[in-house]
N, C-alpha and C positions, 0 to 999 in steps of 0.2 A: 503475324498476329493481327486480329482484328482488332479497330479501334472504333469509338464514336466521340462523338463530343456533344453535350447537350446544348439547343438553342436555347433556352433559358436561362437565366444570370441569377441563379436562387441571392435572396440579402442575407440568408444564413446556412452554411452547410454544419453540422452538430455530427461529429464523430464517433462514433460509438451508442452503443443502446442499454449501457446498463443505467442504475438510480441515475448519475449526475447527468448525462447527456438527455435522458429523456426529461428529465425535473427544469435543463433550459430551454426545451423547444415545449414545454409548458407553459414558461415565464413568456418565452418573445411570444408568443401565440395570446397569452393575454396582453399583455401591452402591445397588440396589434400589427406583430410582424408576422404576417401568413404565410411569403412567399420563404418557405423553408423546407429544410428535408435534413431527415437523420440515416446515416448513410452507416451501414455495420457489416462485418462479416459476416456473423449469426446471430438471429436476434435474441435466443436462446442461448449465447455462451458468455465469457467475461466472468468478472469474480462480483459484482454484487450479486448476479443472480444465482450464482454457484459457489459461495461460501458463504464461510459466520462461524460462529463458537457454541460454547454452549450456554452461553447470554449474550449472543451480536450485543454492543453497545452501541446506542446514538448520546454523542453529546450532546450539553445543550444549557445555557442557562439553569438554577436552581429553581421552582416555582412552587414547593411545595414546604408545609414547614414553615418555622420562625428564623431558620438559619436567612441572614443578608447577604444576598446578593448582586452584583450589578456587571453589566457590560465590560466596563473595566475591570472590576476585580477577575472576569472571566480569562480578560485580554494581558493580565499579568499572568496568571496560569500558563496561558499556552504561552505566551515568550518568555516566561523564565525555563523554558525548555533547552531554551538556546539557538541562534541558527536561524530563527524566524523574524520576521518584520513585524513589529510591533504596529503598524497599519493595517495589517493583513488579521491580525491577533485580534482587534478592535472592529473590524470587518465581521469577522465571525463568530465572537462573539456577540453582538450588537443586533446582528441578523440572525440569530438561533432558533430565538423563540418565532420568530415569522417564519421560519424554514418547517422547523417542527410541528406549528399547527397548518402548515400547509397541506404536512403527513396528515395528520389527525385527519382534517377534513375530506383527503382523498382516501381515508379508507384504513388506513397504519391503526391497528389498535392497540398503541402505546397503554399503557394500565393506570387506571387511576382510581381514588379511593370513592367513598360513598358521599365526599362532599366537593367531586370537581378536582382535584389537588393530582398533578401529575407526579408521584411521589418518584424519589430516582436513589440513587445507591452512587459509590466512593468509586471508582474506575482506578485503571492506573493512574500514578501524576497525579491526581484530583481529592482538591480538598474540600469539596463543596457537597457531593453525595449527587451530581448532576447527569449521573448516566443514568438513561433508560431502554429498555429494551421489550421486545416481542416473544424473544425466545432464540432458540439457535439461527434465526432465519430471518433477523432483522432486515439485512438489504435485500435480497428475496421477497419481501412484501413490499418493503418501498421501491425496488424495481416493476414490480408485477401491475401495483396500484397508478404508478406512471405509467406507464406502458396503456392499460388501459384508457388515461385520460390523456393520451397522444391519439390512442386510435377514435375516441369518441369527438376530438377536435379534428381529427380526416385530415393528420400530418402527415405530409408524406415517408413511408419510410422505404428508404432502398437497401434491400437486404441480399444477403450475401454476397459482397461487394469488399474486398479487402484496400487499404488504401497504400498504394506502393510508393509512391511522391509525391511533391505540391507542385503548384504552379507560383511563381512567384515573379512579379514585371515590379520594376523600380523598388525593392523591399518594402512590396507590400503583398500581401498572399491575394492569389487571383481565382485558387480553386486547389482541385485534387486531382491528382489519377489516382481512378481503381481499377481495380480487376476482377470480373466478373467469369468465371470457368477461365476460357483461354482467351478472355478479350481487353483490349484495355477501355476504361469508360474515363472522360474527361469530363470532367463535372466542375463549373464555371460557380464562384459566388462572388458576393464582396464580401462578406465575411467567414472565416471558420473556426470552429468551436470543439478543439481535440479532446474527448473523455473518454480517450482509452485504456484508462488504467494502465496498473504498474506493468515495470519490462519484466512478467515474469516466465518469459522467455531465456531468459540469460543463465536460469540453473538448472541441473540436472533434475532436480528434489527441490519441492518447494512448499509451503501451504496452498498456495494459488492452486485453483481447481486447475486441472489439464485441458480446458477449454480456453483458457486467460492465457495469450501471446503480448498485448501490447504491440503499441503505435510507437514507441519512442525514437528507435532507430531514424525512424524515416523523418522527423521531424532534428536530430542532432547532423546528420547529414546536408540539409541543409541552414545550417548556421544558427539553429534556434539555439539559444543558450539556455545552459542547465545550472545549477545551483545544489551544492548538496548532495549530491550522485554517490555519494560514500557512505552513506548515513542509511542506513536499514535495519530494520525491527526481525531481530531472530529469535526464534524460542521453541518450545516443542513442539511437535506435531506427528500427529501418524502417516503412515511411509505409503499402505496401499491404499486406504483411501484417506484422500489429502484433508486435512481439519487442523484447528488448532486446537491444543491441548490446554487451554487453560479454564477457569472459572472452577465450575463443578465435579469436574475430570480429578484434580486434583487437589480439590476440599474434602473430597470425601477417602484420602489419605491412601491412595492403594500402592503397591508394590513393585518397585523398579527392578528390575532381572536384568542380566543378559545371559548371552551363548554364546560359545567358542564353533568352529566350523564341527566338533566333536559333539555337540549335542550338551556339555556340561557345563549346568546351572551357577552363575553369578550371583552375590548380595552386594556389589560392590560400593552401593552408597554408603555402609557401613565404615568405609575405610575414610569418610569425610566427615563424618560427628562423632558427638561426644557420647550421644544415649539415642535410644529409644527414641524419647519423647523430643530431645533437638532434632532427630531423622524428620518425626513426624509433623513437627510443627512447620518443617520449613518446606515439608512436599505440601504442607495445605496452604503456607502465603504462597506457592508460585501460583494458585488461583488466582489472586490479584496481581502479583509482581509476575505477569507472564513473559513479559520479553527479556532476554538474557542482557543482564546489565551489569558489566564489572566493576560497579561500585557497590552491588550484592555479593560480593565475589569472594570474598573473604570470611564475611560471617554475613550469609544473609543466602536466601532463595536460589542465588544465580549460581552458586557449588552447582547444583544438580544437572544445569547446563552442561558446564563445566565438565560433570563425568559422566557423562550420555555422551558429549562431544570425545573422550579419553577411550570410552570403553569402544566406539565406533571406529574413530580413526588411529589411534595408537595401538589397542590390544585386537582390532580387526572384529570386534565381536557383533552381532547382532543385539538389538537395545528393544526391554518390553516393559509397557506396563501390564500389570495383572492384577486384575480388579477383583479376582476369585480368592484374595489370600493377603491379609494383613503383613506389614510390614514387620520383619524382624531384625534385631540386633546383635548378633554375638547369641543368634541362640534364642535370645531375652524376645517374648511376644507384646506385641502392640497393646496394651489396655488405654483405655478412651481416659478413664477419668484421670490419668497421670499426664493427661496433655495441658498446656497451658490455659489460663482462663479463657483467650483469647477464640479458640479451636476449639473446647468443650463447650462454650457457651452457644459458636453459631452453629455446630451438628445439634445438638438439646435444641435450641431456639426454633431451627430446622424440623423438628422432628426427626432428625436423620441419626441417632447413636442406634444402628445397626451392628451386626455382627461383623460383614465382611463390607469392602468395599464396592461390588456393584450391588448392594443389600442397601445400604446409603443412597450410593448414586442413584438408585430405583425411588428412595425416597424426597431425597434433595431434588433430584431433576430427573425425570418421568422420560422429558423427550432427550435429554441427553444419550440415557439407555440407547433408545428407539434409534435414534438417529444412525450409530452403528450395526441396530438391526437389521433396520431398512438396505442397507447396504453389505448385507450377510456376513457382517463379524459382531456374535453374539460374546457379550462380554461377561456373560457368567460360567461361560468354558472358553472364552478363546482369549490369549495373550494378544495381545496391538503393541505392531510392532510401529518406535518412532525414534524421530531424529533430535537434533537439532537445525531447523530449517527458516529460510526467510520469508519471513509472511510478508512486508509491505515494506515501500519504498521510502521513506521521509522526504527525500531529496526530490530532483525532477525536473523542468521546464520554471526559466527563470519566469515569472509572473509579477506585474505592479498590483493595487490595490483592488481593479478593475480586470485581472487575470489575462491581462495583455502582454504577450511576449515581446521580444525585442524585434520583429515582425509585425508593421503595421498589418492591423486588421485579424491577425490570426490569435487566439486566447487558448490557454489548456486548462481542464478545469481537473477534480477528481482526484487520483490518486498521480495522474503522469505531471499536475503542477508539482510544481518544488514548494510547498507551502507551511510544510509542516515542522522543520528542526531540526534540531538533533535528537532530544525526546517529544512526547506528544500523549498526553492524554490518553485512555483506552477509548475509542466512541470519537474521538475529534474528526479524524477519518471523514466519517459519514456526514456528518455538519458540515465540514469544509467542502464537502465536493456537490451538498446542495448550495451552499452560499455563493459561492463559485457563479453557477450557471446562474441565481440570479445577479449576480454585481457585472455581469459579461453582456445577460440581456440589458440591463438596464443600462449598459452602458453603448450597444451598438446600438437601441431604439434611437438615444438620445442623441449622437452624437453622430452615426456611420449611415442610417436609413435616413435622416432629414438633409445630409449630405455627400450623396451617392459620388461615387468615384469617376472620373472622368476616361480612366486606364480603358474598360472597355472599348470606348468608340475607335479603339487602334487596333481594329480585327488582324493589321497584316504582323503584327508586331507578337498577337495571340499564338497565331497559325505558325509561326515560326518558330514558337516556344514547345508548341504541340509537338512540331516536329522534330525539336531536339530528341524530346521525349520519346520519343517514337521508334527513333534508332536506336536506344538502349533494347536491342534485342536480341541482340547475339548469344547462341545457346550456349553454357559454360564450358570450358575446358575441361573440369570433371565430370566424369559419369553422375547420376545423378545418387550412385551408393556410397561413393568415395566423398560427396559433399555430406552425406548424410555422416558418413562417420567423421570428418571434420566437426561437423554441428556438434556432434554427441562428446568429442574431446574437448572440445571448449564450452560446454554446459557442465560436462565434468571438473573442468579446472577450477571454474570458478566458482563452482558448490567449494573445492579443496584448497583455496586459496583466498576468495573475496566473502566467505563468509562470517562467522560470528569470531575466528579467531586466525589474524592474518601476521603472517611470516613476512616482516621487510625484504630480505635476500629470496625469500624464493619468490614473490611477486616482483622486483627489481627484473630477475630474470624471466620470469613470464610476460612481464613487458615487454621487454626486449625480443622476444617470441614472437607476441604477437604484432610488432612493427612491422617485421617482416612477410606478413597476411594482408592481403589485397581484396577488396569487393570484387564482388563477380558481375562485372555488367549485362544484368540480365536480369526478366520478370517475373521468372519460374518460382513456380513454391518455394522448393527446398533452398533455391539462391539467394530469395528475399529473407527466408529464416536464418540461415548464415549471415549474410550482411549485417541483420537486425543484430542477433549477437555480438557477430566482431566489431563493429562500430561501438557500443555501448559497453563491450569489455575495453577496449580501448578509453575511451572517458571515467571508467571504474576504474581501472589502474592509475592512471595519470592524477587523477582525483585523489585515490589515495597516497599515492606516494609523496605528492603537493602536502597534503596535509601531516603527514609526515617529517618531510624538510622543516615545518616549520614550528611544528611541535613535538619531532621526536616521539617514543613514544607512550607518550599519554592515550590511554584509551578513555574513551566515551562509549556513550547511544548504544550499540545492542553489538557491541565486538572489543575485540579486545588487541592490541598491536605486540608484536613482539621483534627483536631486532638480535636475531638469535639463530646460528645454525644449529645448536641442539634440539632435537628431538622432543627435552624433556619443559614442560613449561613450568618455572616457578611461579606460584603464585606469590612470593613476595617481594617478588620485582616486579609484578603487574601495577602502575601507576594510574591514575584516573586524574580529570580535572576534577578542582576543590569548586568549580565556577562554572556556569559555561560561555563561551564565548561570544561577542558582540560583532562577529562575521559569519559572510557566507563567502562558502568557496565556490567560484564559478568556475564552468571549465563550457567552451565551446569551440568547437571547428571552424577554425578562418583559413580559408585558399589552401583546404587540404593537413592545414597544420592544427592540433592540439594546442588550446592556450588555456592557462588558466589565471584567475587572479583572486584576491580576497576584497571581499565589499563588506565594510559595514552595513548591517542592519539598519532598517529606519526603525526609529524610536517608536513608543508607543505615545501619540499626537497627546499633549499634555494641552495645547493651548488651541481649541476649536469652538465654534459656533455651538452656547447650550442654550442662547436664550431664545424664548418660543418663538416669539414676534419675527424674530428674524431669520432664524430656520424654515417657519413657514414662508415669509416674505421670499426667500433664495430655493427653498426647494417647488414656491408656484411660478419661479422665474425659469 
């Protein structure tokens, strides 16, 4: 295999090209680090650029309105999620509003009223009304709008370029290998800046567009620790083309079916309410309560997970919704004004009390419609067929307040940090992974560019590292169809195992399974997408079963645990926590071994610098 190594010593190498990675080679390019470059596979693939809902949310501060708001009250929101640093909570919040008019100004046009007032609406978790949005295409524009102002500041970007390991001298990271067609390219920095979004790679079925693989692997390999790796946001989504199913999908109350492998029609949510109008009221909160949360689970939104998940994997059936036909009862048809005030008031407020459900959704959201047009399933004859599936990660790359791993010099920003919890906000997402890239620049200007690393002037120390590297090339012992059906078993398992509702015993034993699987010492395609998988199923089990040991099982965050070889799952032995916890569970690779342990949370900073004189005084210092 060819290789090169670049003569140049970039001060920042930026991982990936969607919103976060390009929003930090923005930041270091204004605070005057030039020599940089953003290094991607495609500049066109990844999940900002290729998803959203049918209102993407951005969070953000409250700014509109008499409702009080502040930084902290932001930064107890997102840590009473659970699982997250209250530094990191107060980070992001506090930087919102600078994140967000950054958008503005680049081009995002966020909606505001006729006197200035960025007005915003109630997300999940969120008691504030502080989401706002574009439309189904939120990160799609804030990707697009960056990207622009990377290429008008004549940053460099290397594309098509996959990154298959690091280089790393005295635990500190020294650069990358990538791989370019069939070559490897060695690319040299003092710093680097992973925003490669979530592993979502690791399942068969997923929200992530089919473009979105993630970097994670190659970063748990060598020895970066992860935080949280259990903790993932599931909920509905359509199967052929990938989207999530919440907001307006299902405000505007349409129809859950399935099929038998015989072609005969299902009502089956019928068998989980009391009426009609409990049916209908609780397919219109899962608009807002979209991720499957079994503290809904009993009386609340998260039933409908629940038997989408029953009808799919229990009775084998296919799962639709059908937007062409009101939901019925026992027979009994859907009437609007029998629904609670809550649901008649926002379709009337809406202008959307229509007849049938894409009759609404045509009125409520226009591009909602469209958007399944565009992509040739029209929804005023065609059923959409969906799951329940995982849309984003919580957990991820352990990160301090400054998104620096446990690797001097290396930082993860976006969705592959571990930053988010056990729950999080609808729209936090998006905020966190611009805030990120700035708390990372401003932290490598200040601290890493004014004192540069002395590791390079040991070329032979380099060369020798190269050439470890080098010799990982040996072509794999499988055919390159028999790796591919390996990949496809283990995306499969852990869609049927590590998803929204996980079996103790038969994950005990898929562990077990998977110990005995080996990385394939090699650069190939199909060998780096195996490793990526088995590595990071490997820290997915371990992770959960840790959490497990130590709480039994209590479910949380968007799944549910069961400790059970039945078949059958009661829901009234499903337990949740009353609280959520004041830890994080880490888990990272040392000398080959799985380790994990539990860390408290840092608090959220109750005693810091407010007064002016001296803030300014320490931040001109």
């Amino acid at each position: 295999m060819k290789h090169t190594t670049n003569k140049n010593v970039y001060d920042v190498l930026i991982i990936g090209s969607g919103a976060a990675g390009f929003n930090a080679a923005v930041h270091l390019h204004d605070l005057g680090v030039e020599n940089i470059a953003v290094v991607t596979e495609h500049i066109k693939a990844g999940t900002s650029r290729n998803t959203g809902s049918d209102k993407q949310t951005y969070y953000k501060l409250s700014v509109a309105g008499d409702n009080p708001d502040s930084p902290m009250k932001m930064a107890k929101t997102l840590f009473a999620g659970g699982g997250m640093d209250g530094d990191i909570a107060l980070c992001e919040s506090a930087h919102s509003m600078q994140e967000f008019f950054h958008l503005v100004n680049l081009g995002v046009p966020f909606p505001f009223n006729s006197f200035g007032e960025f007005v915003g609406y109630k997300t999940d978790h969120d008691p504030c009304q502080r989401g706002s949005s574009i439309g189904p295409y939120t990160s799609k524009k804030m990707t697009e709008v960056l990207e622009a102002e990377v290429k008008r500041k004549n940053i460099k970007i290397i594309n098509n370029t996959k990154i298959v390991d690091l280089l790393i001298y005295d635990k500190n990271v020294i650069g990358v290998v990538g791989k370019n067609n069939n070559a490897l390219k060695f690319i040299l920095a003092e710093n680097v800046i992973f925003a490669t979004g979530g592993p979502a790679i690791i399942y068969k079925e997923t929200v992530y567009p089919k473009s979105q693989f993630g970097c994670s692997g190659v970063l748990a390999k060598n020895g970066v620790e992860f935080v949280n790796f259990q903790e993932w946001q599931c909920g509905i989504g359509s199967v052929k083309f990938r989207w999530n199913l919440s907001g307006s999908y299902q405000q505007v109350i349409p129809s859950y079916v399935s099929k038998d492998k015989n072609g005969k029609k299902y009502n089956f949510l019928e068998n989980y309410f009391k009426s009609i109008s409990d049916m209908a009221d609780n397919i219109f909160k899962k608009g807002y309560q979209w991720p499957f949360d079994p503290r809904k689970l009993k009386k609340g939104s998260s039933i409908i997970d629940f038997a989408v998940y029953i009808e799919k994997n229990v009775y084998n059936r296919k799962v639709y919704l059908d937007f062409t036909e009101n939901p019925t009862f026992k027979n009994e048809k859907l009437a609007l004004k029998k629904l609670n005030s809550e649901t008649y008031s926002y379709l009337k407020n809406s202008d959307a009390l229509a007849k049938t459900p894409v009759q609404r959704l045509k009125k409520l959201n226009i591009r909602a419609y469209e958007l399944y047009k565009k992509h040739k399933i029209d929804l005023e004859t065609d059923l959409l067929e969906i799951n329940v599936l995982p849309q984003h990660n919580n957990g991820g790359v352990h990160v301090n307040k400054w998104w620096e791993t446990n690797i001097k010099h290396l930082f993860a920003i976006g969705e592959c940090a571990g930053t988010h919890g056990v729950y999080r906000p609808g729209g936090s997402a998006l905020n966190s992974g611009q805030v990120g890239g700035l708390r990372a620049s401003y932290y490598i200007k200040n601290n890493y560019i004014q004192n540069k690393s002395k590791i390079f002037q040991d070329k032979k120390k380099i060369n020798n590292l190269i050439k470890e590297k080098i010799n990982v090339l040996k072509k794999p012992e499988n055919s390159e169809i028999n790796i591919k059906e390996k990949l496809s078993e283990l995306q499969n398992n852990n869609l049927e195992y590590l998803s929204c509702v996980r079996n103790i015993p038969e994950i005990k034993k898929y562990s077990r399974q998977l110990s005995k699987l080996s990385l394939i010492d090699s650069y190939d395609t199909i060998s780096l997408k195996y490793n990526e998988v088995l590595i990071l199923s490997k820290l997915f089990c371990k992770s959960v079963l840790t959490y497990f040991n130590k709480n039994g099982c209590l479910s949380r965050g968007s799944y549910i645990l069961i400790d059970s070889d039945d078949f059958i799952i009661d829901l009234n032995k499903i337990k949740t926590h009353k609280k959520q916890e004041d830890y994080k569970l880490s888990v990272q690779i040392k000398n080959k071994i799985i380790k994990t342990k539990f860390i408290k949370v840092n608090p959220i900073p109750d005693s810091r610098e407010l007064w002016f004189e001296k803030v300014w005084k320490n931040f001109a210092e």
